[in-house]
N, C-alpha and C positions, 0 to 999 in steps of 0.2 A: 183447306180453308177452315179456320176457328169457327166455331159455334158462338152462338151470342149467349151469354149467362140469362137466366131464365129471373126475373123478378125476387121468387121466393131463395135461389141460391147467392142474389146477389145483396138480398137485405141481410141475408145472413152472415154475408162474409163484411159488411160494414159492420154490423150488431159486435162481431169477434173483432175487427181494428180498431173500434171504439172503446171495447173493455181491455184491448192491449194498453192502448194508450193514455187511458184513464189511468191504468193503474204505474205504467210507467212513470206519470207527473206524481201520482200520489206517492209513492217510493223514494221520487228524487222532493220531493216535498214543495211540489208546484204546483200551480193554480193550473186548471184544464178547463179550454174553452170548448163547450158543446157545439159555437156555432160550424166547427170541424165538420160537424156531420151534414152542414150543407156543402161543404166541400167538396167531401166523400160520394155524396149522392150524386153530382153531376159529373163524376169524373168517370172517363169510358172503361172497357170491361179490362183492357189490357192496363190500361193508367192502377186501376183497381186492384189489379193481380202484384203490380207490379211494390204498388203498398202493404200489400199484404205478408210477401215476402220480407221487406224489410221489417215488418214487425215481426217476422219467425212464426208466422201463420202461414201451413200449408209446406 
């Protein structure tokens, strides 16, 4: 059975998909929407992992 992410590891691993992604727009020279990050926060722990991987975090 999976453990549930603890608050403090799970604000972290947004804080780190947000500066992937940030910086990915700024590279490709595109405008980057913050409201992302309410996206991010309701999305469950495995939804979360599973983002994170695709940005090459983790």
């Amino acid at each position: 059975m999976a453990t549930k992410m603890s608050d403090k590891v799970k604000g972290s691993l947004i804080a780190q998909i947000m500066s992937e992604m940030k910086s990915a727009a700024i590279l490709q020279n595109k405008p980057f929407d913050e409201g992302v990050f309410f996206d991010l926060i309701f999305m469950s722990d495995k939804e979360l992992l599973k983002v994170s991987k695709l940005c090459g975090i983790k």
